[in-house]
C-alpha positions, 0 to 999 in steps of 0.5 A: 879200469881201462888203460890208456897211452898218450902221447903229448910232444908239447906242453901246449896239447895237454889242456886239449888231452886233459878235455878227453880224459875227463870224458873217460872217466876213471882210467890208468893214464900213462903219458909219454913226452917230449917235455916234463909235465906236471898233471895231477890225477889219480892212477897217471904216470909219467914218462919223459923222454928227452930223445928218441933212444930214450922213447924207444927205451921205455916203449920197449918196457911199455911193450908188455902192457895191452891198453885199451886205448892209444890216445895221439897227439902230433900223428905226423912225428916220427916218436909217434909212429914208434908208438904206433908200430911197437905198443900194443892197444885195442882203439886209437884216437888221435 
């Protein structure tokens, strides 16, 4: 089963993530946010985060999972370069 990381700032990139998640099948999904989301799949994990302490937080206990794909959203955000620099994965997607 792959593992997978994304990053959804806003409520309004989670149809557009939803759309490829279904392309990939079945996967261990974690979500990392800005806001509280609410997305039921089996095997998905939520992480909200409500500042950038609180993102570096839980990166940091991310940090000993490898995944296989870091899946992107708003690539210009500085939450999201921290995701880039500090977790492990094989592909990126954006």
């Amino acid at each position: 089963m792959k593992k997978i990381i994304v990053y959804v700032p806003r409520r309004y990139y989670l149809q557009r993530v939803s759309d490829i998640l279904s392309f990939i099948g079945d996967a261990e999904v974690h979500i990392l946010s800005l806001e509280k989301l609410s997305f039921s799949r089996p095997n998905m994990f939520f992480y909200p985060t409500s500042s950038s302490l609180s993102l570096l937080w839980t990166l940091l206990k991310l940090r000993k999972i490898s995944f296989d794909i870091f899946l992107g959203c708003n690539v210009d955000n500085i939450n999201f370069q921290f995701m880039l620099k500090l977790l492990k994965y094989k592909e990126f997607h954006s």
